[in-house]
C-alpha positions as CSV (number, residue, x, y, z in Angstrom):
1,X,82.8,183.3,160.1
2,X,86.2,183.6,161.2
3,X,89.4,185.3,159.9
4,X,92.0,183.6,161.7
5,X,94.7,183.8,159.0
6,X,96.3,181.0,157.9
7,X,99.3,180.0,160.7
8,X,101.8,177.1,160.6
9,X,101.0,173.8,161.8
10,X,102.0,174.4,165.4
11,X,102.2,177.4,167.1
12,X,104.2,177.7,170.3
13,X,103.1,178.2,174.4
14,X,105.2,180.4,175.9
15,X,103.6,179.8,179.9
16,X,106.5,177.6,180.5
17,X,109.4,180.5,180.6
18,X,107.7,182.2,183.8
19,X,105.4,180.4,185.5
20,X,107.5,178.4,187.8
21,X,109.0,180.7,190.1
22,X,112.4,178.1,190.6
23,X,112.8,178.0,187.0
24,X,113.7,181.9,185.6
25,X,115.0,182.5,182.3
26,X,117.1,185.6,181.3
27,X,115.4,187.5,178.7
28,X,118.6,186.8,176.4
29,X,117.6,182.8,177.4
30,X,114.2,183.2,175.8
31,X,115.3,185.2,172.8
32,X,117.7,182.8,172.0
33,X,115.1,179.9,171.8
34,X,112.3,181.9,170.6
35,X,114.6,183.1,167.6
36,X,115.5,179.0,166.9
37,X,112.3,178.2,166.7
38,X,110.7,180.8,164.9
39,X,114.1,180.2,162.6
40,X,113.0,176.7,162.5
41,X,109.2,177.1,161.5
42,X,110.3,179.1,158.5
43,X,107.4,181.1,159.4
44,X,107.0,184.4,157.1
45,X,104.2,187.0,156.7
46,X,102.2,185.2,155.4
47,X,102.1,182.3,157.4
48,X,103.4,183.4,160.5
49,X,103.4,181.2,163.6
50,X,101.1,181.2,166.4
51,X,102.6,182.5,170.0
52,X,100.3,182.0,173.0
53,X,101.1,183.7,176.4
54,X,99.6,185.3,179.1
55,X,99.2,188.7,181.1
56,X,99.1,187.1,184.3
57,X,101.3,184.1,183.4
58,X,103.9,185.5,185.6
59,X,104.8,183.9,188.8
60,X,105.2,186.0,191.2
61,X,105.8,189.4,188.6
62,X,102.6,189.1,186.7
63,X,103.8,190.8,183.9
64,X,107.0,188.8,183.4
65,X,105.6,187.0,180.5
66,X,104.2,189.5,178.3
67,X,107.6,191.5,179.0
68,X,109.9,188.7,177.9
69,X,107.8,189.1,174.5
70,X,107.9,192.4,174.1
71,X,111.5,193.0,174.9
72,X,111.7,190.0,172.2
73,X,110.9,192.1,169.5
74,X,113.8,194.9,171.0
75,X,116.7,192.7,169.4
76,X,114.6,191.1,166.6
77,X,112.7,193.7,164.9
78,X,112.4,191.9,161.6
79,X,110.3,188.9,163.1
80,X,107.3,191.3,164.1
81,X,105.7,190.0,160.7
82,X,106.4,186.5,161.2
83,X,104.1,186.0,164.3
84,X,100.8,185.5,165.3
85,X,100.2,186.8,169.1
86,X,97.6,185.6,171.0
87,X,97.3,186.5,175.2
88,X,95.4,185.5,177.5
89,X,93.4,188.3,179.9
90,X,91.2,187.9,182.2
91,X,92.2,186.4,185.1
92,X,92.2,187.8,189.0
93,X,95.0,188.7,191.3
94,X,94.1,185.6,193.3
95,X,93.9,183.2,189.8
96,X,90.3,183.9,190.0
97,X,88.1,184.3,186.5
98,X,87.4,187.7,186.5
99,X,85.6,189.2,183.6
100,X,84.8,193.0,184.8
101,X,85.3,196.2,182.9
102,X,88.2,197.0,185.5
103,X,89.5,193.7,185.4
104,X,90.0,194.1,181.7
105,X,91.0,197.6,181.4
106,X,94.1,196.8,183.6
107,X,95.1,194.0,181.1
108,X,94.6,195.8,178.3
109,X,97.1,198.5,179.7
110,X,99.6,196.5,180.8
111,X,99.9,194.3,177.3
112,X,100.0,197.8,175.3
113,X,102.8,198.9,177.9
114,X,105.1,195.8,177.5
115,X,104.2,194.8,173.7
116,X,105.0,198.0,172.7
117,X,108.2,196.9,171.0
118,X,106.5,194.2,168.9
119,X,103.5,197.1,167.0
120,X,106.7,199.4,166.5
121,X,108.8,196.6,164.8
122,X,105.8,196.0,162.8
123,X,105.8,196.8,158.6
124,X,103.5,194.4,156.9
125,X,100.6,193.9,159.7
126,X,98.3,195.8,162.4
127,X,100.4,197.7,164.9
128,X,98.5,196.1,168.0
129,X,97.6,192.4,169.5
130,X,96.4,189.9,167.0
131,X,94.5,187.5,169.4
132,X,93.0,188.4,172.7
133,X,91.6,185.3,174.8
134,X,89.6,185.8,177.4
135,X,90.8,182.9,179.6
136,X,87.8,181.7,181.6
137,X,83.9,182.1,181.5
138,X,83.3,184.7,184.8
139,X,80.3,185.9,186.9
140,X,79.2,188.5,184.5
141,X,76.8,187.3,181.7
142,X,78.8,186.4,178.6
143,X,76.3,188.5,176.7
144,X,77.5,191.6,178.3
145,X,81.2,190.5,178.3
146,X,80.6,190.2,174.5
147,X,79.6,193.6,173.8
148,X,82.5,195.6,175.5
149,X,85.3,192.9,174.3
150,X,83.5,194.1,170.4
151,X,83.8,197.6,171.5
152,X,87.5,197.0,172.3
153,X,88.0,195.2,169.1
154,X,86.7,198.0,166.9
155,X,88.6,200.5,168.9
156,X,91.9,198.6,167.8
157,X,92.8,197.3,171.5
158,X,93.4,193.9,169.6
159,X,92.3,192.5,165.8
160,X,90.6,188.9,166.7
161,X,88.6,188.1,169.9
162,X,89.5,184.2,171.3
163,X,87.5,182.6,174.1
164,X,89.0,179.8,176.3
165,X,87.3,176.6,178.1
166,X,83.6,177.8,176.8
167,X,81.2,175.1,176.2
168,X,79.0,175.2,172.9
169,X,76.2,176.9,174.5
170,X,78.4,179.8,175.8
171,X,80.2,179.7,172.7
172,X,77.0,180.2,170.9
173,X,75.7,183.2,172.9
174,X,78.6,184.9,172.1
175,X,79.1,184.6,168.3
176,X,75.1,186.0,169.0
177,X,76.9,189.1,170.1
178,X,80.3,189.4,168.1
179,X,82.3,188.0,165.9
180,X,84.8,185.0,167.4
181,X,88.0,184.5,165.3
182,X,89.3,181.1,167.3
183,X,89.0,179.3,170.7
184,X,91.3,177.5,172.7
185,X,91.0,174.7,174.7
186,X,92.5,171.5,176.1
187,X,92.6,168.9,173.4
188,X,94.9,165.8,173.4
189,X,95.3,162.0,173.3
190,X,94.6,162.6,177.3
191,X,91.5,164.6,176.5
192,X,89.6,164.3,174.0
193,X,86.3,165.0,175.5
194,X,85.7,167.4,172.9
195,X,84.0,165.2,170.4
196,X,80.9,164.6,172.6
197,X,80.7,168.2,174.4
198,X,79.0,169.7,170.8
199,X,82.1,172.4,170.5
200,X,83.6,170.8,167.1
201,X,79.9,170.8,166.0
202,X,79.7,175.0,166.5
203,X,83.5,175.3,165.7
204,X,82.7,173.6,161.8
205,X,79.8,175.3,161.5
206,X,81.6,178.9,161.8
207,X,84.6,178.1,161.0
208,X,86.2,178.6,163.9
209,X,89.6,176.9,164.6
210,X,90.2,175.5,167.9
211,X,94.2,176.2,169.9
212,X,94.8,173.3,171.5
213,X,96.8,174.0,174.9
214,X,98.4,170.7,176.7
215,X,98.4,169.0,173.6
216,X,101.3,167.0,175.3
217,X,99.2,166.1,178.2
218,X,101.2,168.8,180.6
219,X,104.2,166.4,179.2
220,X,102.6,162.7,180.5
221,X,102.3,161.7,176.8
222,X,106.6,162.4,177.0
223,X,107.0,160.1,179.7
224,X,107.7,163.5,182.1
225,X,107.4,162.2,185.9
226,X,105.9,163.9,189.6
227,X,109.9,163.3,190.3
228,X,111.1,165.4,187.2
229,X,108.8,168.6,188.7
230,X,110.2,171.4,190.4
231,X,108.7,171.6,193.9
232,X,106.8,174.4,193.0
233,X,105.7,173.4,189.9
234,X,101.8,173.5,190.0
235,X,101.6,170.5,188.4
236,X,102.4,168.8,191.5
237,X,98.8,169.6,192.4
238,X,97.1,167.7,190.0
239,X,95.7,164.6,190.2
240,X,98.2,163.0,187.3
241,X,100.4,163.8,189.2
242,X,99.9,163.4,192.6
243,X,97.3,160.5,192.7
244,X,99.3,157.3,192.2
245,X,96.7,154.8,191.5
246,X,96.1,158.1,188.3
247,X,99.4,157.6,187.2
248,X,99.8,154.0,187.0
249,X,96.4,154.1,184.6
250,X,97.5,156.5,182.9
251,X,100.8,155.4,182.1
252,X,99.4,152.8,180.0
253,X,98.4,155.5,177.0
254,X,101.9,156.7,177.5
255,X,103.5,153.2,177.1
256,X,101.3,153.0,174.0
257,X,102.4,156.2,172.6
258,X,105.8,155.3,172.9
259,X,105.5,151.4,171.6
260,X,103.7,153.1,168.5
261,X,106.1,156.2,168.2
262,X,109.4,154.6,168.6
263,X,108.1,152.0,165.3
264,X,107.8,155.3,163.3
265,X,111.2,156.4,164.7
266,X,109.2,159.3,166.0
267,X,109.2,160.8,169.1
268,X,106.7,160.9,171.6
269,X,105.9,164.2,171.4
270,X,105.7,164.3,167.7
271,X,103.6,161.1,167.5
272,X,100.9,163.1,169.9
273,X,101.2,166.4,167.8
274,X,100.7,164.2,164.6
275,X,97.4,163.2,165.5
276,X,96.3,166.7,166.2
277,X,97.7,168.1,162.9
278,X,96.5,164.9,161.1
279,X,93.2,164.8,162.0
280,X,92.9,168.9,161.4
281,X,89.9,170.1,159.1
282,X,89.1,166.2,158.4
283,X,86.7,163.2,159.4
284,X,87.5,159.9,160.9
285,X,86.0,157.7,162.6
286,X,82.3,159.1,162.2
287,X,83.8,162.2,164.3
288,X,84.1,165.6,162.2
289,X,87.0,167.5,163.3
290,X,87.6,171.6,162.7
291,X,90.8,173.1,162.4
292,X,93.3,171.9,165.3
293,X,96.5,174.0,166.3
294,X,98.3,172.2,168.8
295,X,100.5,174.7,171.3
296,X,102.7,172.6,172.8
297,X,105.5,174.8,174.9
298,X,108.7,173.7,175.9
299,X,111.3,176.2,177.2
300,X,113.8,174.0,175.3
301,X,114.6,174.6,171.9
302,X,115.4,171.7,170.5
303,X,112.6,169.5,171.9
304,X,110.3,172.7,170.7
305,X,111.9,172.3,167.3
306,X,111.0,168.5,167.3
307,X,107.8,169.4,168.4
308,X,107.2,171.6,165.0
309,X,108.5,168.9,163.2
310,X,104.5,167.5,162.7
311,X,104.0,164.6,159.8
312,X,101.1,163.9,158.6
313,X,100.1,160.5,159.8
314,X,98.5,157.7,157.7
315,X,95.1,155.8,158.5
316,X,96.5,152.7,159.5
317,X,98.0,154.3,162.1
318,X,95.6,156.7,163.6
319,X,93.3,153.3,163.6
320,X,95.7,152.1,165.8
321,X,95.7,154.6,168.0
322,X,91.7,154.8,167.9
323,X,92.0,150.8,168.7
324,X,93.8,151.6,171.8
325,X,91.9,154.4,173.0
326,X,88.1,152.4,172.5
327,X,89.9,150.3,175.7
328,X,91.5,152.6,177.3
329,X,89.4,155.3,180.3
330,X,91.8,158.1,181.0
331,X,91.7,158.8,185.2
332,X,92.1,162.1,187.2
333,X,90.9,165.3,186.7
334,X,91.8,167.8,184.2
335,X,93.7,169.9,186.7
336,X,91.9,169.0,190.1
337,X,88.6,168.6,191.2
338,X,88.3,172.8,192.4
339,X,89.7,173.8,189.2
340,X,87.9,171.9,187.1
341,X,84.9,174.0,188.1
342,X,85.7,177.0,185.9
343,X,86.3,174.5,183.0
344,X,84.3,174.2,179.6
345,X,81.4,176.7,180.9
């Protein structure tokens, strides 16, 4: 069973701050708006809030991520306690999934050299990484992956082991080997391929709550455009983004979200986070849902505050949503057709 501790709502994804090269932030730029919003969540130790970044989520310092975090935690000692850190590892030089021993190793050393300052600061909880994800499914057999990501754990490298994009079947070899506190994948009004894949079916069972990453849609469901990207932005590369005839069906869910939102004077983004946090730990629809945390992950603090700003919605409205979405097929690939190979393995 898991012992993912009991977080708020809706944790925050903190990719955004380095992985477009164009678009830097100072490290006094992200302590300002990390320290709003963690302000904002009223997060405390026992309900912390959930951070998500990335070892390799720097572009191009790899690191740049997991440093901003770190130095974080420099000027605001006192919010150690009030978060819940997971990173993702795992990942090769070349974006590639790469699960080996060296691989790893060279992960783990870089996130105890730059999160240093956040186990120091710390008072009330473990002095080391809460949540370590393993991003992708790689060559090696999950079996073996398993057993020295356990032997990691119970050396104190991290407290709770996460596994990212991992089908049910993969997903159930591994809670074979090791405990698995949490797993994080891409859930949304967009995708919601999860309900027919068997994951919520193993997630219930073992009570295992699921991250949600692009619960915005990689900001579609916000009416964001291909013309509002940054030229390098990767997001250019996808196919609801670059594919035209994509966008123009896909815009129709986004039209909806924002007929439905703007009668709730909500905001798009909150409408879609709603839904998550609504239909969290419940049943609707025939479809038995396990415990949904949405991390959506704007560099901007007041649309991030919005975005923590979840209510919980009532039935007559997610049955108008579910009306809308029995008609509607979404187009395009998750990311692209390439990517979406290392996807939900």
């Amino acid at each position: 069973m898991s012992t993912f501790p009991d977080v708020q709502k809706v944790g925050y994804g903190l990719m955004s701050f380095t992985w477009i090269p164009s678009r830097k932030f100072t490290q006094e730029q992200f302590n300002e708006t990390l320290k709003q919003v963690i302000d904002k969540s009223n997060a405390t130790v026992e309900h912390p809030i959930l951070l998500n970044g990335g070892e390799f989520y720097g572009v191009p310092e790899r690191h740049e991520n997991i440093s901003l975090i770190g130095n974080f935690f420099k000027s605001y000692p006192d919010y150690a306690d009030k978060v819940y850190l997971s990173v993702k590892g795992g990942i090769g030089p070349h974006w590639n999934p790469d699960t080996s021993v060296e691989s790893f190793e060279s992960c783990f050393a870089a996130i105890n050299k730059y999160l240093q300052p956040l186990y120091e600061a710390r008072t009330k909880k473990p002095k080391t990484l809460d949540v370590f994800t393993m991003s992708r499914v790689g060559k090696e057999p999950i079996e073996e992956v398993m057993q020295y990501l356990g032997r990691k754990r119970s050396e104190g490298v991290f407290s709770e082991l996460c596994l990212s994009e991992v089908s049910a079947a993969t997903l159930e070899k591994a809670l074979a080997v090791t405990p698995i506190s949490c797993i994080e994948m891409e859930f949304s009004l967009f995708d919601r391929y999860l309900a027919d894949t068997g994951v919520f079916e193993v997630t219930r069972k073992h009570n295992i709550p699921i991250i949600c990453y692009s619960p915005l849609g990689k900001g579609l469901l916000t009416g964001l455009k291909t013309s509002d990207l940054a030229k390098d932005d990767f997001r250019n590369h996808m196919d609801r983004f670059s594919d035209q005839e994509t966008v123009n069906n896909n815009n129709k869910l986004v039209e909806e979200v924002h007929k439905i939102s703007q009668k709730l004077n909500m905001q798009p983004s909150q409408l879609a986070l709603s839904w998550i946090t609504t239909l969290s730990n419940t049943e609707f629809n025939g479809v038995k849902y396990p415990k949904l945390i949405p991390i959506p992950g704007s560099a901007n603090a007041a649309r991030q505050i919005e975005n923590i700003s979840v209510v919980t919605l009532d039935k007559e409205t997610l049955q108008e949503i579910a009306d809308f979405l029995s008609t509607f097929k979404i187009s395009g690939y998750r990311y692209n057709k390439a990517a979406n190979a290392t996807l939900d393995i």
